[in-house]
Residue, then its C-alpha position, 0 to 999 in steps of 0.5 A: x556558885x549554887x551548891x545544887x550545881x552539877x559537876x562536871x568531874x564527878x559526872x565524868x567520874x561516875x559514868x566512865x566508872x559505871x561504863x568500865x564496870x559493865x565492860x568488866x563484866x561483860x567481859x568476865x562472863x565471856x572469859x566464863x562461858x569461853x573457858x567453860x565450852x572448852x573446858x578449861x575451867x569445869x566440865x559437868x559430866x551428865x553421868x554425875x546425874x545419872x548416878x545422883x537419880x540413882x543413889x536417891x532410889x537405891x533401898x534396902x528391901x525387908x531382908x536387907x537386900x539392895x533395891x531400886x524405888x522407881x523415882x521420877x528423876x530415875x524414869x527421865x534418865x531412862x527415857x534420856x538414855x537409850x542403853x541405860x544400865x547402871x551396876x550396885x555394889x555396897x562394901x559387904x559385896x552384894x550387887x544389883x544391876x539393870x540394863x545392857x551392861x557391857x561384859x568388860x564392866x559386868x566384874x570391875x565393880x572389886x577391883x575399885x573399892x580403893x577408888x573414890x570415883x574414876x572415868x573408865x574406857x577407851x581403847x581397851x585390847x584393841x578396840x574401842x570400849x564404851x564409857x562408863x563412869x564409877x563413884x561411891x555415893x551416899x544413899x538410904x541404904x547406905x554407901x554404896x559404888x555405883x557404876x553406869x554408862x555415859x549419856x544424858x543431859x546436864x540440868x539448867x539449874x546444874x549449870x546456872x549453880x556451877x557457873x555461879x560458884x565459878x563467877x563468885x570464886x574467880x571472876x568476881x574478885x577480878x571484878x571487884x579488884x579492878x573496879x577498886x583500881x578504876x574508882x581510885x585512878x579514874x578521879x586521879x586522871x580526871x584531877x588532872x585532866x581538869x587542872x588546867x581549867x583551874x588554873x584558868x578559874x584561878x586567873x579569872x578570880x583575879x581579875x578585877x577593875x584594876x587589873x585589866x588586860x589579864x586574859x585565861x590562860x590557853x596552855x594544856x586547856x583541853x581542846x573542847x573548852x578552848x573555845x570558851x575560854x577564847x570568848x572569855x577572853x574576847x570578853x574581857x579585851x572588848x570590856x577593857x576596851x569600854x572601860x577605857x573610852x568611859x575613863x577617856x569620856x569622865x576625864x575630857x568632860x571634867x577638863x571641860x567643866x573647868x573652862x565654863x565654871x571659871x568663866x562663871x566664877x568670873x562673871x558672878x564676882x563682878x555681880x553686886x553681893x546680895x542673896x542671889x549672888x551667894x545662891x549661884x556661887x554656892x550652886x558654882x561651887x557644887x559644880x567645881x566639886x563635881x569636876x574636882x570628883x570626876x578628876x580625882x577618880x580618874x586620878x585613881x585610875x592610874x597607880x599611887x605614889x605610896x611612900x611613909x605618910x603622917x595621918x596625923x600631919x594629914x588631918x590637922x592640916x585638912x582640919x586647918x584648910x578647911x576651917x574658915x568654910x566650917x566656921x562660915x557654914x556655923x560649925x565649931x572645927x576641931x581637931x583631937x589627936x593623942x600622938x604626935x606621928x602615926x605613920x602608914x603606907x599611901x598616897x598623901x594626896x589621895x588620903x588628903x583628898x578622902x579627909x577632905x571630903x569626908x569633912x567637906x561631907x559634914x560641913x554640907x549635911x551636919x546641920x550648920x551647926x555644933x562641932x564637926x570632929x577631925x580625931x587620929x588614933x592609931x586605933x582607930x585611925x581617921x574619924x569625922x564627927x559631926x552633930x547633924x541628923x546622921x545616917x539611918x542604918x538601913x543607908x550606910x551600906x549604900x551610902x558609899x554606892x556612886x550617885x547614890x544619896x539620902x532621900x532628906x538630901x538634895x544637895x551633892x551628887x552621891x560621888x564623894x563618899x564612894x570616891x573616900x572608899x575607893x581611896x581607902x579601897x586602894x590603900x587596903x583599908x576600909x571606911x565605915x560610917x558610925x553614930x556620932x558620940x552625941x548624935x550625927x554621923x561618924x565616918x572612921x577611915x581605917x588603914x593598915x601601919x607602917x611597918x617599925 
């Protein structure tokens, strides 16, 4: 699989990761602006304004007396309020005051210096007074208390600033811990939900030539890829299907080569000998090889009688089988081992049939000449030598593909080499071809030992 390929679970992951943090947000604003409009989190009052356009334009005058600078944030809260007043009161006693001041607020200014700031009014000796807000407050002249009466706007900048710092020192962390949770759950449940396709893909990199009529499992596989996995398993029961009527083909056909090719040998024996004879029985010959291969790989198709086996007892006995043809084609057989048992685990059939062909292999393409080489090892296992032309190096990894044959040779149809390596295949091991030691090619077949 290309490591460019999107994923599906980061992609779930990210977007319901992105989806909940904008809902978190959204939500957290609205928690804000409802607990802000019934002020149950903070309530600005317009009378802090009021008092801040104050303190700014309070001074000292040339004999140290308390004044008033006009400032242009001190005319807006004018023009905002009907009955502006405010009263100034510094700590030594001295006072200034503006506007309609209300007679219950003319002399409270003494009685509150022990207060930092308070909201006066209410019911007051029956009726209902006005509001009046007090504080002290740091000006240019000084510290002072300043009182005044309600009324006035609240800034946007004053909101936008103290909904902030509400958002940064409660909403935010909330946000921020919850988004924690989500990035760390939300890969956890996807993990989950996703396993059951695993086990599918897990299944699926099972399956193989042989191993067929495995099928995906369905169990807890969510409900939208239940039809994928469904046509896959179609798939693979209609594939199992062809795979079996083109074993069924190979196998009735290799049945029926054999009554023509008897036939055949039949009527070329009763020929007198002479160099046409030997022509068409070696063409015969090929072609009884060629339904013995078709047979064999069928035979593959079904399971290996595996028991204890001999390697070494398999090549002398290939080597000696095979002699009296390598002797006719020129060739000098022979057979090297160092010990007398190496054992392993297979079919001795199968194995007897991959040395054969492997010899039978140098006997048509070494050349008709020099020696051909059957050597155990428990090292290196089988190996067949010959002194022919060999096997170019760009070959040797399609040298063992079915049909496939060397463009120097026009004998053999390409199915002995591949049916050597699905034997070995099949026995967990691995067959190479290699340089001979002095010259021509070296096939080795390698399989795993018996166990002591």
């Amino acid at each position: 699989m290309s490591n460019c390929a999107p994923s599906l679970k980061w992609h779930l992951i990210c977007r319901l990761t992105a989806l909940q943090a904008i809902f978190l947000t959204a939500l957290a604003v609205l928690i804000v602006v409802l607990l802000w409009f019934t002020g149950h989190l903070t309530k600005l009052e317009p009378e802090d304004e009021t008092i801040d356009a104050i303190a700014s334009s309070v001074v000292r005058d040339g004999d140290g007396a308390l004044a008033v600078r006009d400032t242009e944030t001190l005319e807006d809260r004018r023009g905002e309020i009907s009955d502006f007043w405010y009263v100034i009161r510094d700590r030594d006693g001295q006072t200034l005051s503006q506007g309609p001041v209300p007679a219950q607020y003319a002399r409270i200014g003494g009685a509150l210096d022990g207060v930092g700031q308070a909201k006066l009014g209410g019911n007051l000796r029956g009726g209902i007074s006005a509001t009046a807000r007090v504080k002290w407050a740091e000006t240019p002249a000084g510290e002072v208390q300043i009182l005044t009466g309600s009324g006035g706007s609240i800034p946007f900048r004053r909101v936008i600033s103290a909904a902030s710092t509400v958002f940064v020192s409660t909403v935010l962390p909330l946000i921020a811990l919850t988004a924690l949770a989500t990035i760390i759950a939300t890969p956890l449940v996807v993990r989950k939900t996703f396993a059951s396709v695993g086990a599918a893909a897990a299944r699926a990199e099972q399956i193989d030539i042989d191993r067929r009529g495995t099928r995906l499992p369905l169990e807890q596989v969510p409900r939208e890829i239940v039809p994928l996995v469904t046509a896959v398993n179609d798939a693979l029961g209609r594939l199992d299907q062809g795979y079996e009527q083109q074993k069924r083909f190979f196998a009735n056909a290799a049945h029926e080569l054999r009554t023509p090719i008897a036939i055949l040998q039949t009527r070329l024996d009763a020929l007198p000998p002479g160099p046409e004879k030997s022509r068409l029985l070696e063409d015969l010959a090929r072609l009884s090889t060629l339904a013995d291969q078709f047979l064999d790989l069928q035979r593959l198709n079904h399971r290996l009688s595996l028991m204890p086996v001999d390697l070494v007892a398999i090549g002398r006995q290939v080597t000696s089988d095979l002699a009296p043809l390598a002797i006719a084609a020129g060739y000098e057989p022979a057979f090297e081992t160092e010990e007398e048992r190496i054992e392993v685990i297979g079919d001795r059939s199968a194995l007897e049939r991959a040395v054969t062909n492997l010899v039978q292999n140098a006997i048509q393409h070494g050349g008709r000449r020099g020696n051909i080489t059957v050597h155990v090892c428990r090292a290196t296992g089988i190996t067949v030598t010959d002194q022919g032309e060999g096997i170019p190096s760009e070959d040797r990894e399609r040298i063992f593909e079915p049909f496939h044959r060397l463009q120097t040779r026009s004998q053999g149809f390409g199915l002995g080499l591949n049916l050597v390596q699905e034997i070995v295949r099949l026995h967990s091991g691995e067959v190479s071809v290699l340089d001979g030691p002095t010259g021509g090619a070296a096939f080795r077949i390698v399989l795993p030992q018996a166990a002591a």
